[in-house]
C-alpha positions in Angstrom: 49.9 -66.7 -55.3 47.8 -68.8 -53.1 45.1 -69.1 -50.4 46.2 -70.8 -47.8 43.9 -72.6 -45.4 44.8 -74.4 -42.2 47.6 -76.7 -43.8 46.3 -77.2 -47.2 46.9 -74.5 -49.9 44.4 -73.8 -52.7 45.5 -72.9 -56.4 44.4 -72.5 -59.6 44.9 -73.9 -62.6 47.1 -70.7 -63.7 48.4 -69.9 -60.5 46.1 -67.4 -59.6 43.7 -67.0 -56.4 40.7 -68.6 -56.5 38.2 -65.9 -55.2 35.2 -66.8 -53.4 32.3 -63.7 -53.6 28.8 -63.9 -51.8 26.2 -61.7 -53.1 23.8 -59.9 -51.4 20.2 -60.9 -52.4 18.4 -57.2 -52.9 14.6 -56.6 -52.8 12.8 -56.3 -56.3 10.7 -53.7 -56.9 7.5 -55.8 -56.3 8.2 -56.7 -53.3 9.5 -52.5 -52.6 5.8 -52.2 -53.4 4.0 -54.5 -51.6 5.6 -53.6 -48.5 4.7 -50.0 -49.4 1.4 -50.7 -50.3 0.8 -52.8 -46.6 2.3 -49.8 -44.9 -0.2 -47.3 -46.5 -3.2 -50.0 -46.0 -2.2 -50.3 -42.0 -1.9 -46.3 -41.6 -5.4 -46.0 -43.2 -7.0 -48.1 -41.1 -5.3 -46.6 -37.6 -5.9 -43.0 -38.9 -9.5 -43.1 -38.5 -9.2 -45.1 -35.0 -6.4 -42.1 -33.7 -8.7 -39.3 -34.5 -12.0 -40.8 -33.3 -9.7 -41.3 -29.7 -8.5 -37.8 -30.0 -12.0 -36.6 -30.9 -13.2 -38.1 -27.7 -10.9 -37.0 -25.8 -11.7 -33.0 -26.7 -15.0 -34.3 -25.9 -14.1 -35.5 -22.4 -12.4 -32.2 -21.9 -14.7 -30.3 -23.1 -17.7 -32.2 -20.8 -15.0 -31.0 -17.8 -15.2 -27.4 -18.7 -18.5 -27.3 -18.4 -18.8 -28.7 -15.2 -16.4 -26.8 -13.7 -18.2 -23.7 -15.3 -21.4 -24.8 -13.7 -19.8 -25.6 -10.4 -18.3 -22.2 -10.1 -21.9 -20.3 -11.0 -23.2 -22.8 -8.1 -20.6 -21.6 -5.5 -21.1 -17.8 -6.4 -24.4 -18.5 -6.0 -24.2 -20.1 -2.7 -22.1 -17.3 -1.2 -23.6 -14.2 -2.7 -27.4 -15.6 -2.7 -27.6 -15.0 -6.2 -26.8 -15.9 -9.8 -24.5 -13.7 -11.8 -25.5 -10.8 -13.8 -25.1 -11.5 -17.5 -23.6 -8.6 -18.0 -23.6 -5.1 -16.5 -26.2 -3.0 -18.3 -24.4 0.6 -19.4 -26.0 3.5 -20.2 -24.4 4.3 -23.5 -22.4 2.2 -26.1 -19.0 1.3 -24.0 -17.7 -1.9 -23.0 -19.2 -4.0 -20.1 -18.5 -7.1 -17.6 -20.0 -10.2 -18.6 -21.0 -13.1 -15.9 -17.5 -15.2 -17.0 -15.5 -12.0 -15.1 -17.5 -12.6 -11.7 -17.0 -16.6 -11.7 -13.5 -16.6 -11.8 -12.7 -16.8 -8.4 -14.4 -19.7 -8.3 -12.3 -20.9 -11.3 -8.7 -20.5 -9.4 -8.7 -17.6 -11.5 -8.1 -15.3 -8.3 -5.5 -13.8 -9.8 -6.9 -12.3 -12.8 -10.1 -11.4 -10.6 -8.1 -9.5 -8.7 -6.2 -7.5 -12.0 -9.6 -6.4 -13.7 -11.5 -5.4 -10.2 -14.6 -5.8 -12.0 -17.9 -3.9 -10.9 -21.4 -5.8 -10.8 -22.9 -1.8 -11.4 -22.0 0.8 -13.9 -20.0 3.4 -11.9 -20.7 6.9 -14.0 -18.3 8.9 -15.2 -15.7 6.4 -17.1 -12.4 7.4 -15.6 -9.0 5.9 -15.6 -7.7 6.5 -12.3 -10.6 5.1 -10.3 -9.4 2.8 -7.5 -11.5 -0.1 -6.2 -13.7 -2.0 -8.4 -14.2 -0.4 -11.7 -16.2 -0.9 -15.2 -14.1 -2.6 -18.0 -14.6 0.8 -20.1 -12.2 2.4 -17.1 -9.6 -0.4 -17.5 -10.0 -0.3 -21.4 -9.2 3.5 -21.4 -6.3 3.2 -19.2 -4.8 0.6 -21.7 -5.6 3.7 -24.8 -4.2 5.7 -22.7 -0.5 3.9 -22.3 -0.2 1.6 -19.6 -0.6 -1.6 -21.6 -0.1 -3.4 -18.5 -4.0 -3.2 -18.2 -4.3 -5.5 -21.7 -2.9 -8.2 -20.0 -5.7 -10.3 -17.5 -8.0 -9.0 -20.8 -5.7 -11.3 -22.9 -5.2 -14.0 -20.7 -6.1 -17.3 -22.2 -8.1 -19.2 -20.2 -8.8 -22.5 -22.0 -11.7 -23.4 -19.7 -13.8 -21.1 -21.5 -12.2 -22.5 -25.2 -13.7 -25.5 -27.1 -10.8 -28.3 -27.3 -11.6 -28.1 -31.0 -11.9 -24.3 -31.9 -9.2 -23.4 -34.3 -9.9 -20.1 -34.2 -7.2 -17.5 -32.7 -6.7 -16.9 -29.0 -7.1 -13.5 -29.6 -9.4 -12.0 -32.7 -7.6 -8.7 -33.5 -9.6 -5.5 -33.7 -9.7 -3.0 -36.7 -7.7 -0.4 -35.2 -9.2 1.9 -37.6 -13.0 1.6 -37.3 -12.6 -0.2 -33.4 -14.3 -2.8 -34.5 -14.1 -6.9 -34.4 -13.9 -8.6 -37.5 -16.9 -10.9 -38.2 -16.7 -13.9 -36.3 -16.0 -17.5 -38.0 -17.7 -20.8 -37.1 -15.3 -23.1 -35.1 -15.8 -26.5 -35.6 -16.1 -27.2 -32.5 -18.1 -31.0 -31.1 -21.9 -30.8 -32.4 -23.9 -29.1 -29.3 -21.1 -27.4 -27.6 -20.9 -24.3 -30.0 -22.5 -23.5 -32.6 -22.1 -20.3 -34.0 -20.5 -16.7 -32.5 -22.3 -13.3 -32.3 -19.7 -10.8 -33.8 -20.4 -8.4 -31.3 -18.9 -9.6 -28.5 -15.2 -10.0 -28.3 -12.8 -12.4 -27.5 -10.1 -10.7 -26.2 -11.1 -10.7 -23.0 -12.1 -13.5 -20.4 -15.3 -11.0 -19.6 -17.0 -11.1 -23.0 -17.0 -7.3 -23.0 -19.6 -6.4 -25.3 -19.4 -3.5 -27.5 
């Protein structure tokens, strides 16, 4: 048997093939580590740098919410002549507007505005089928009483009014048992832009209905 090349013929000594092999160098297991070792040195120092950026970035965002906020209490102001009630006062313990429900026209939030039809005065009796604008406790006891269509502008999340760092839920459920919020959690939110929540007011709603 032979290997032939070009004109020339190549044999052994025994008439076999002589067999050329090229091995493939490998990496050792030092050098497996060092490059691991580099890798893990290079993501600790751009870990740090990638959440400081994304830190003040929330920051940024959060800066803009406020702004807008403030803009939009400025414009209601300078149509209606006034500043927003901070809530609507009630005469017993049921659910009430809070000044977020009254701004959001002036937030683009026309839409939802225009779903809750919220009252700046407590219209006595509560009743579900009054037409117009209405007290939160009317819309609230339209949603016990079936039409869950009613829970949904409540439960609209509006992330203007969110801190880009809260973890907490978009929507803290209620004890349907006792009607009652569970007690609210710190959210670690930037320093100076939250710093802690009064359990009662809930956040199911863009209005801040206090109970």
């Amino acid at each position: 048997m032979t290997i032939g090349r070009g004109d020339r013929n190549i044999h052994s000594a025994n008439d076999r093939p002589i067999q050329f092999r090229s091995r493939a160098r490998a990496f050792t297991l030092v050098e497996l580590l060092v490059v691991i070792a580099i890798i893990g040195i290079l993501v600790a120092l751009l870990l740090p740098a990638i959440q400081a950026a994304r830190e003040a970035a929330r920051r940024s965002q959060c800066q803009n919410h406020i702004k807008n906020i403030s803009l939009a209490v400025l414009n209601y102001e300078s149509a209606k002549k006034r500043l927003p009630k901070g809530f609507v006062s009630q005469p017993g313990a049921v659910e009430a507007w809070a000044w977020t429900s009254f701004i959001l026209p002036y937030l683009e939030e026309q839409g939802v505005y225009d779903q809750m039809r919220p009252s700046e005065n407590f219209i006595q009796p509560v009743q579900s089928t009054r037409t117009g604008q209405r007290n939160l406790a009317d819309m609230l006891l339209n949603g016990k009483n079936g039409i869950t269509a009613e829970f949904v502008p409540l439960q609209t999340k509006l992330a203007i009014f969110r801190c880009p760092s809260d973890s907490t839920p978009d929507l803290i459920p209620v004890n349907p048992t006792a009607q009652t919020s569970p007690t609210a959690q710190t959210p670690t939110c930037s320093k100076g832009v939250l710093a802690e929540e009064n359990p009662q007011w809930d956040r199911t709603n863009p209005g801040g209905a206090k109970r």
